[in-house]
matplotlib code that plots the C-alpha trace (Angstrom):
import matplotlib.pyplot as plt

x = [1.2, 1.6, 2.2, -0.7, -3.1, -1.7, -2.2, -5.7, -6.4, -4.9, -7.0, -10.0, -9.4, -8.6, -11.9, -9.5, -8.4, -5.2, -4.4, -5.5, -2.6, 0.0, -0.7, -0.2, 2.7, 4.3, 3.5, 4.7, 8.1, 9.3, 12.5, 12.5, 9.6, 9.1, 7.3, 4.6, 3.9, 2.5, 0.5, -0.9, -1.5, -3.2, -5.0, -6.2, -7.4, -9.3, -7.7, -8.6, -7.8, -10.3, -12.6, -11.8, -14.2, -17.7, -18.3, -21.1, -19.0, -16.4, -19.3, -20.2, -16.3, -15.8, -16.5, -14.1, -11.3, -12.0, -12.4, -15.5, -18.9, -21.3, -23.1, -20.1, -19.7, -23.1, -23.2, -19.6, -21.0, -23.9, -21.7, -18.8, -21.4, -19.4, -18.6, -15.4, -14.0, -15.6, -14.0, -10.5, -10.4, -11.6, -9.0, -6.3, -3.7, -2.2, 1.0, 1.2, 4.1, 4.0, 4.7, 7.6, 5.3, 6.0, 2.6, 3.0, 3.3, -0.2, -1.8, -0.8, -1.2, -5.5, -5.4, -4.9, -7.9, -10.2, -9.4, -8.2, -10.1, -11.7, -8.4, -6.2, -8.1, -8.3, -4.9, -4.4, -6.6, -5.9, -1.9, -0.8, -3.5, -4.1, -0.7, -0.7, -1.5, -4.9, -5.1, -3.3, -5.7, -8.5, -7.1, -6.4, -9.8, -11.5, -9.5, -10.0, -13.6, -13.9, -15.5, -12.2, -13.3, -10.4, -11.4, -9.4, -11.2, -9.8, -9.3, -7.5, -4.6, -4.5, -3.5, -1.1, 0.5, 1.1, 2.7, 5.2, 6.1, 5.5, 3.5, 0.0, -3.1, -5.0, -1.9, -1.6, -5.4, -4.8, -1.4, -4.0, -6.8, -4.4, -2.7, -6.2, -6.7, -3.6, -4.9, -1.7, -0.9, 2.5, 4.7, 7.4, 5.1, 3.3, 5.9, 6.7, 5.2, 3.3, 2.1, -0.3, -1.5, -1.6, -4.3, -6.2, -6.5, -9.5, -9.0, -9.2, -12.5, -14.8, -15.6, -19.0, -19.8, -23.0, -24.7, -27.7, -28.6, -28.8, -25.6, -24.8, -24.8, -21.9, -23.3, -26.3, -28.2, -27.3, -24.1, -25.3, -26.6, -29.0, -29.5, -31.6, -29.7, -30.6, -28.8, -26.2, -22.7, -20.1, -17.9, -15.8, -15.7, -12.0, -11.6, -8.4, -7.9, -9.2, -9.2, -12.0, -12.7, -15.2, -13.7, -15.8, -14.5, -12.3, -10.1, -11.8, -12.3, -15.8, -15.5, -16.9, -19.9, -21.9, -21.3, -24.3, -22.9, -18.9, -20.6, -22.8, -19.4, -17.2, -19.5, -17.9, -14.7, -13.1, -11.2, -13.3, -12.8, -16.9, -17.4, -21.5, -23.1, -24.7, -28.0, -31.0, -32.4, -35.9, -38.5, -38.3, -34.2, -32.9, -29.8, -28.9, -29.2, -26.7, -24.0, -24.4, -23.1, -19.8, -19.7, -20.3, -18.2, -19.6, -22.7, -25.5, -27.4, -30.5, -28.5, -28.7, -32.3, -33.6, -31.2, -30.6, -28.0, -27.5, -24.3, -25.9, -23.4, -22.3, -19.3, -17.4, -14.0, -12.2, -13.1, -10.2, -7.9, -11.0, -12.5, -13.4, -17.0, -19.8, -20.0, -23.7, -23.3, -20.7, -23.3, -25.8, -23.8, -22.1, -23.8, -27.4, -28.1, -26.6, -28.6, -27.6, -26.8, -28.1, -27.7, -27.9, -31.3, -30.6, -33.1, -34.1, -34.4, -34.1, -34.4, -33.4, -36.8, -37.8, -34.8, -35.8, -39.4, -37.7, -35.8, -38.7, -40.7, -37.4, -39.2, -42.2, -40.0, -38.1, -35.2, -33.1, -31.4, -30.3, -26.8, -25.6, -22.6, -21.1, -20.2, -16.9, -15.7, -16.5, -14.7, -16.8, -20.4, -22.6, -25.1, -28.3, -29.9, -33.8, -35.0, -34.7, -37.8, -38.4, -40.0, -40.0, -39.1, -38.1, -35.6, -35.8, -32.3, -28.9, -25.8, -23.0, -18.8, -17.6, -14.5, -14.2, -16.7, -18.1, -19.4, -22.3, -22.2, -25.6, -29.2, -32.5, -35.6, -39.3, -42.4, -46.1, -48.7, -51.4, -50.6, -46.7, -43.8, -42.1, -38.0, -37.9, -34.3, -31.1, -28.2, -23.9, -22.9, -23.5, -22.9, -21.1, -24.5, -25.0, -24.1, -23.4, -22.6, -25.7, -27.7, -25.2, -26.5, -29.9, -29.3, -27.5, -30.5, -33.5, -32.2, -34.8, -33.2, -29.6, -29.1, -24.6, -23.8, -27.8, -30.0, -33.4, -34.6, -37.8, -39.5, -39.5, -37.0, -38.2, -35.9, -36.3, -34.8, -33.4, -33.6, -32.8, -35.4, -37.7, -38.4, -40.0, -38.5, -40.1, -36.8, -38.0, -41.4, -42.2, -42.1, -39.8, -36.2, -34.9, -31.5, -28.7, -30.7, -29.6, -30.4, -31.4, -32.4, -33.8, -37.5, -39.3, -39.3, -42.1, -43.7, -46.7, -44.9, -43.3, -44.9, -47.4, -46.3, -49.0, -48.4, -44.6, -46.2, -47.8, -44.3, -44.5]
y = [-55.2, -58.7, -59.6, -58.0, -59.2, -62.9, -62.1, -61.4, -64.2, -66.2, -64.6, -65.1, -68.8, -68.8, -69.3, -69.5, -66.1, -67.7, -68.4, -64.7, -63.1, -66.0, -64.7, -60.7, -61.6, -63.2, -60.4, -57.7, -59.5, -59.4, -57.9, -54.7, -52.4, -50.8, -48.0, -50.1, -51.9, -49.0, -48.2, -51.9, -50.7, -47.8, -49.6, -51.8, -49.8, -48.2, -45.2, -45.9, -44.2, -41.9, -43.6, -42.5, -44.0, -45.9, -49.2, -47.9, -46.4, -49.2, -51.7, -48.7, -48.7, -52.4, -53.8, -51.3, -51.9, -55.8, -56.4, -58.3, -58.3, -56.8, -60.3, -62.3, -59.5, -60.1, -63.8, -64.2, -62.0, -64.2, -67.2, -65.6, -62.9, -60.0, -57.5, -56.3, -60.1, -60.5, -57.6, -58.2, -61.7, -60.6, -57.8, -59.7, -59.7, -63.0, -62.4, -61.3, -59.0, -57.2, -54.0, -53.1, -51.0, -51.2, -50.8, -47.1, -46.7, -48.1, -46.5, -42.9, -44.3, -44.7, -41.8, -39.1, -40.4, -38.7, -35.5, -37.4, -37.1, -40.2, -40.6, -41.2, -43.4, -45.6, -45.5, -46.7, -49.9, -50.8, -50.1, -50.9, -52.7, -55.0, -56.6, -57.0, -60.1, -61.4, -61.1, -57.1, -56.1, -57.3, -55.7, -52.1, -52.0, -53.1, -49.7, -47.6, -48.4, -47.4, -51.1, -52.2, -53.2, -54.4, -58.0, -57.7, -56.7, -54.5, -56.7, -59.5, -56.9, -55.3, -58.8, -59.4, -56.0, -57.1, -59.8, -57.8, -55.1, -57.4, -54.8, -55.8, -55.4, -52.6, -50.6, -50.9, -50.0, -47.2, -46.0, -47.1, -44.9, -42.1, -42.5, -42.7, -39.1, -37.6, -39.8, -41.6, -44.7, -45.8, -49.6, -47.3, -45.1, -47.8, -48.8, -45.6, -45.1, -42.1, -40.4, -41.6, -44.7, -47.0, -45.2, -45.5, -49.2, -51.0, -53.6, -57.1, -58.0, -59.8, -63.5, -64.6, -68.3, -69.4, -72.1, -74.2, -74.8, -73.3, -73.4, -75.7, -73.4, -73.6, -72.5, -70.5, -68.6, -65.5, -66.0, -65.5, -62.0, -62.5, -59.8, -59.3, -59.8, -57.8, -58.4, -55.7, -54.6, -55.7, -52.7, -50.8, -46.9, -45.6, -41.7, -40.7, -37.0, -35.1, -38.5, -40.8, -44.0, -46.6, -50.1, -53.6, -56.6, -57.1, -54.1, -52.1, -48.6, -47.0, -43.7, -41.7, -44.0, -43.3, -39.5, -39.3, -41.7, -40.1, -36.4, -37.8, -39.3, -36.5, -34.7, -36.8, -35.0, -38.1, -40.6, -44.1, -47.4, -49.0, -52.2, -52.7, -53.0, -50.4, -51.1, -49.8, -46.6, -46.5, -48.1, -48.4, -48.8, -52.2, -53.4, -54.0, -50.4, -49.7, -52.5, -51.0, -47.9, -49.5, -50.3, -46.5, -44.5, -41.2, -41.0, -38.8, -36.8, -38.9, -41.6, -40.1, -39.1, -42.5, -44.9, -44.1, -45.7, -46.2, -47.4, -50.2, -50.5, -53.9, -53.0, -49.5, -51.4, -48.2, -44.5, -42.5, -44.2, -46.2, -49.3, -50.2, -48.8, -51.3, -50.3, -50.0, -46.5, -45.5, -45.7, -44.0, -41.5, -40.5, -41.7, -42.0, -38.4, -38.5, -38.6, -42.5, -44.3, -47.3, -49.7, -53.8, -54.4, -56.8, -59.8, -61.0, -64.6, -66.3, -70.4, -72.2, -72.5, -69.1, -68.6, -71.5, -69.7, -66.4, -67.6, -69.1, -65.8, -63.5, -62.9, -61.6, -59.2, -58.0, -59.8, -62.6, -64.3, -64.2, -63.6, -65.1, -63.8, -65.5, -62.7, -64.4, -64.1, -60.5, -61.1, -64.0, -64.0, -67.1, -66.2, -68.3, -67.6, -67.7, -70.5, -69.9, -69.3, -71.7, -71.5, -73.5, -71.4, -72.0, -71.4, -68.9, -67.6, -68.0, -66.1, -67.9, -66.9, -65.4, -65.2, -68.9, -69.9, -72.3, -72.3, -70.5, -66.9, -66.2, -68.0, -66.3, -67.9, -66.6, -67.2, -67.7, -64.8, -65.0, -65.2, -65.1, -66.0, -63.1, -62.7, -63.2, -63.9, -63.9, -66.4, -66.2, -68.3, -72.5, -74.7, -77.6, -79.8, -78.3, -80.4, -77.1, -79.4, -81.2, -78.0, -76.1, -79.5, -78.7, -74.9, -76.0, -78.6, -76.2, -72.4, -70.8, -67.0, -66.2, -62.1, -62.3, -64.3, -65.0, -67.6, -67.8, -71.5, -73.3, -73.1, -76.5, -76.6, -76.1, -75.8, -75.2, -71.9, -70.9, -67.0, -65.0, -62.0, -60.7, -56.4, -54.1, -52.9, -50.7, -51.3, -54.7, -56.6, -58.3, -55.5, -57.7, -58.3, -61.6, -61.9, -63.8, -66.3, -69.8, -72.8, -75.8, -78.9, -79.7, -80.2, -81.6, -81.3, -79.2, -76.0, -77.6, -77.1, -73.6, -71.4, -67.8, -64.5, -63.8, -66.8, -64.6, -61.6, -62.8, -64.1, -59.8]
z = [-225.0, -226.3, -222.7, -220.9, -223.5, -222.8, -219.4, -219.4, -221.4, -218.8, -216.4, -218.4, -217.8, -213.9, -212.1, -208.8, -207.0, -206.0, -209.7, -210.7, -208.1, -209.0, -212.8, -211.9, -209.4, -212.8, -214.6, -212.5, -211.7, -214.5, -215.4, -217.8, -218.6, -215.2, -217.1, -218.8, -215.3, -214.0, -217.0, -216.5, -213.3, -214.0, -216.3, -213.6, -211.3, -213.8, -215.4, -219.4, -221.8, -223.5, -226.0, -229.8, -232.0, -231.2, -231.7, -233.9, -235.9, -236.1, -237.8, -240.2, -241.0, -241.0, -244.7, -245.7, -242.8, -243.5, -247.1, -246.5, -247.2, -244.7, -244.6, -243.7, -240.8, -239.8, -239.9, -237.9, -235.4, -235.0, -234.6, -232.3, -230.3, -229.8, -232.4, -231.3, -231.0, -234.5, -236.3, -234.8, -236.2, -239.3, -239.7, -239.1, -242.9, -244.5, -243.3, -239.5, -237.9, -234.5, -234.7, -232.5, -229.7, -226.0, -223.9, -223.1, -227.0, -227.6, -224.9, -225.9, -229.4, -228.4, -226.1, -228.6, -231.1, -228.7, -230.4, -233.8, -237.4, -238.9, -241.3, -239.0, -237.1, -239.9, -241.4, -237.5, -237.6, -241.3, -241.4, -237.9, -236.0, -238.5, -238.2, -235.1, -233.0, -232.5, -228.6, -229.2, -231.5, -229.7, -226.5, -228.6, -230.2, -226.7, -225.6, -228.3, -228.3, -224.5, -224.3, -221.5, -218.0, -215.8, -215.0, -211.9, -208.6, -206.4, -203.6, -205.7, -207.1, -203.4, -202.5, -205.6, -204.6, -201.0, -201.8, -204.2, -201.8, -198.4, -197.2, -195.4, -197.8, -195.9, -196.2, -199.6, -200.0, -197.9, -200.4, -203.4, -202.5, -202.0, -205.5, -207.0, -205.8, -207.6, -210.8, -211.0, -209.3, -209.6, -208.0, -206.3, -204.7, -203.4, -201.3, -200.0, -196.3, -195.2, -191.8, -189.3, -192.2, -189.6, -187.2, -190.4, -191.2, -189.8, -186.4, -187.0, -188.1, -186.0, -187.0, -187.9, -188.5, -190.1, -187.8, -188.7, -185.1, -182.1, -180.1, -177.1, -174.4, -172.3, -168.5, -168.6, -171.5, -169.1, -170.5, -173.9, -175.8, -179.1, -181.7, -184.7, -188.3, -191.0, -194.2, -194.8, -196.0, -193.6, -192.4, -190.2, -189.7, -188.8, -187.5, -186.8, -185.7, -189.1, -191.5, -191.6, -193.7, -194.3, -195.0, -196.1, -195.1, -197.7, -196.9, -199.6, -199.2, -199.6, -198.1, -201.0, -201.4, -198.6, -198.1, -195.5, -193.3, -193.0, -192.8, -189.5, -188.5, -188.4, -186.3, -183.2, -182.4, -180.5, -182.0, -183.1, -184.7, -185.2, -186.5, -187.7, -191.4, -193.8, -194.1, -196.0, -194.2, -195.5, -196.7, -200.6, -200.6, -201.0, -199.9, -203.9, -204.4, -201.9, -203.2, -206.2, -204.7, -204.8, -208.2, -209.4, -210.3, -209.1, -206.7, -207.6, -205.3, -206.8, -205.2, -201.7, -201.7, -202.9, -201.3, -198.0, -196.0, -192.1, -190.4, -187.7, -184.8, -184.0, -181.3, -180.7, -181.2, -180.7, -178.6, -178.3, -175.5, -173.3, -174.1, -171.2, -170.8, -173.3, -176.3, -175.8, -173.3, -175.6, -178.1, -176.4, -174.5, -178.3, -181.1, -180.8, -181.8, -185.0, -188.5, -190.4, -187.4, -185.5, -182.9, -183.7, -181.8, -178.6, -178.3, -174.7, -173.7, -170.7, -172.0, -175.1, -176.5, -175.9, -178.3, -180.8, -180.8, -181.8, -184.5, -186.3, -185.9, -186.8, -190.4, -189.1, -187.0, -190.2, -189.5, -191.7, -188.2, -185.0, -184.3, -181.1, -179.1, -176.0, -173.4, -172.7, -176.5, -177.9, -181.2, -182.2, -183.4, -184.5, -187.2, -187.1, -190.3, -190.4, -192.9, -197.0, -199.2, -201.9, -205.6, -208.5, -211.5, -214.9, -216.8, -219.8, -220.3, -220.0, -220.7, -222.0, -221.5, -224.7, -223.3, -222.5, -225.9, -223.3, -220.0, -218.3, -217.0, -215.6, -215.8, -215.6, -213.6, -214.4, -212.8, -214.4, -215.1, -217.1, -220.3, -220.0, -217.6, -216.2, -215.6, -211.0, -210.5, -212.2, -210.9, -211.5, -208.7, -208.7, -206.3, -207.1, -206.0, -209.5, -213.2, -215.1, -218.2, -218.0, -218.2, -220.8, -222.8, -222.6, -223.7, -226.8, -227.5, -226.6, -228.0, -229.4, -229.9, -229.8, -228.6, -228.9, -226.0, -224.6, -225.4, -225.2, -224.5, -224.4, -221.1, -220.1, -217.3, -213.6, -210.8, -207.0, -206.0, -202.3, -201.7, -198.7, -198.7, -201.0, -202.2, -203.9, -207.1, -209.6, -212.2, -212.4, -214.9, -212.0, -209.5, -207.2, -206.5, -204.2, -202.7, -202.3, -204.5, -205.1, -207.1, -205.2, -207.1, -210.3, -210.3, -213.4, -217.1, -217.8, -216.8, -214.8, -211.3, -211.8, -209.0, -210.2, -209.7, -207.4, -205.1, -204.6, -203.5, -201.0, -198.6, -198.4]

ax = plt.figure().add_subplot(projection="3d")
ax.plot(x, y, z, "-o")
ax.set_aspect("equal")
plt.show()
């Protein structure tokens, strides 16, 4: 246990994917311990064990489990921001010694104070946890308090597992998914082959390259096709005899997610590979909804009804042994009459500024682009995306990394309304244009409120932010939601320049 909980800490550090599989490579490579590897592994992928106490009920329990004061609980909370973290300093004894547990111990240890009286939970914590070491007891409680996330993504152990068992990552998504569905996902029978697994793996994706100008246009613009973009989840759709999945671009699979789509798919009796994006397939769903999708555990049939989902076909990559006939009478010949699908909408233009004049009116026409394929090269698209909006908003909060006791998770922008400035856009991701130390200053010199890890600051920050598209949202104060947002510059100290809510709603 010692050893996973120093490997997540490690993790916790790496901001670098590369570093992240380097880390789990080590880890798994190991000699001895086979067994708890695949309860790490389990672990991962996100089969935890089942939660036995609250973390309600831990702080009613803690003065007693500690020895301290409620106050000094309260205070060190303040300070640290995260309960959990607090109480497992705080219950650590004068004189540490590990108990001599392997991994699997601990986990079936937690797993049976689901069904366990009170007692025993806390003879537990006070005569065993408590001497262990920091970063175990942290891990245990973070477990036994059903509060464990796997900070691994999918994709990045899919990669670390290729790497181990030389076997190509789509593979071993496809071996994942299917050890997911017996519950139990195990090293060995991960590298054990199965039928027809590689009629299932998605073609080589196509490439798309972002371009901030038009392309030089090698012969004529006959030679040239133009589509409207629309900002969606990159995918492909695999059918092979009675098997169907839906893969992203990262080799992850998604076939439960969108149920609506793989029913319409299955209809179609012929073998297919598509390649396209899911994109939102009314008016009201946003294309957050449906990312979120991917994150749940379980999709509701609320989920259906209110967020509908289309497949939008890019290129029929694969039907049954011909590809020679366009994918476009394919399309039409095949797919056109089924419920949740669409083809990409083709663009005419006959000169270079009738193309320049589209792009600049691609908004109005509900698109976010133009993508641009030469006829000559079918595998390779140019992406010419329609210019950002802008607004000056100011800063309000920001959510600082516990794990790290420094850095910046996530700031939140608002906008002006009478009478108050309202939350428009969250940001994670920074540029490195961006001096995240300089601002971190100014959030430790202008806190007004501390909730655990977020800060409340003075409003007296303004910054230019780039976004992508805006929607409605009725989950949201301000009734909008932006995308793909992005801070630009720094504007001004002081709120004079930050941009209304109203002045927003009108780029609808």
């Amino acid at each position: 246990m010692n050893l996973f909980a120093e490997l997540l800490e490690d993790i916790s550090f790496a901001r670098n994917e590369n570093v992240k599989i380097h880390l789990l490579i080590k880890y798994f490579e190991q000699e001895g311990n086979h067994a708890n590897k695949d309860e790490v592994l389990n672990l991962l992928v996100g089969y935890y064990p089942k939660k036995g106490v609250s973390s309600k009920q831990l702080k009613i329990w803690s003065t007693e489990l500690t020895g301290y004061p409620e106050w000094i609980i309260d205070r060190s909370e303040q300070e640290i921001g995260n309960f959990i973290k607090t109480f497992a300093l705080l219950l650590g004894t004068a004189e540490q010694k590990v108990p001599e547990r392997s991994f699997t111990n601990w986990i079936s240890a937690i797993s049976r104070f689901s069904i366990s009286p009170e007692s025993e939970i806390k003879n537990f914590i006070k005569n065993e946890l408590a001497l262990a070491e920091p970063r175990q007891r942290l891990l245990v409680l973070r477990l036994l308090t059903g509060m464990f996330k796997s900070p691994i993504p999918e994709i990045t152990l899919v990669k670390c597992l290729s790497k181990i068992l030389h076997i190509a990552p789509a593979i071993i998504s496809l071996r994942l998914d299917r050890g997911k569905m017996k519950r139990n996902v195990t090293i060995s029978e991960l590298g054990k082959p199965t039928e027809s697994e590689s009629n299932n793996i998605p073609w080589q994706f196509p490439k798309i390259k972002i371009i901030d100008n038009p392309p030089v246009y090698h012969g004529k613009c006959e030679d040239w096709e133009a589509f409207g973009y629309r900002k969606g989840i990159e995918v492909q759709l695999v059918k092979n005899e009675k098997t169907i999945y839906l893969w992203t671009s990262e080799l992850e699979i998604i076939t439960d997610k969108f149920p609506e789509i793989i029913n319409s798919g299955m209809q179609i009796h012929e073998d297919f590979a598509l390649y396209g994006q899911i994109l939102p397939g009314a008016d009201g769903t946003s294309l957050e909804a449906l990312k979120n999708r991917i994150n749940k555990k379980n999709i509701t049939k609320n989920d259906l009804q209110s967020f509908m989902a289309v497949f939008c076909v890019w290129k029929i990559l694969k039907f049954e042994a011909n590809t020679t006939i366009k994918s476009r009478d394919i399309y039409k010949d095949v797919f056109s009459q089924l419920n949740n699908f669409e083809l990409i909408n083709k663009l005419d233009f006959t000169s270079p500024d009738e193309l320049t004049s589209l792009h600049q009116k691609c908004r109005q026409l509900g698109y976010s682009g133009i993508v641009l394929r030469e006829k000559s090269q079918t595998d390779i698209y140019q992406l010419w995306k329609a210019n950002s909006y802008s607004i000056n908003a100011v800063l309000m909060y920001a959510e600082l990394d516990v794990m790290e006791n420094s850095g910046i998770k996530s700031l939140t922008f608002g906008l002006s309304h009478p009478g108050e400035i309202i939350p428009i856009a969250k940001v994670s991701t920074f540029s490195t244009s961006i001096d995240i130390h300089e601002i971190l200053s100014f959030i430790k010199e202008n806190t007004i409120e501390r909730f655990g890890p977020v800060r409340t600051v003075s409003p007296s920050r303004v910054y230019e932010l780039y976004f992508d598209s805006i929607t409605i949202s009725k989950r949201r104060k301000s009734g909008l939601m932006l995308s793909n947002v992005t801070i630009h510059r720094k504007v001004v100290d002081g709120p004079i320049l930050v941009d209304s809510l109203d002045s927003l709603k009108t780029l609808l």
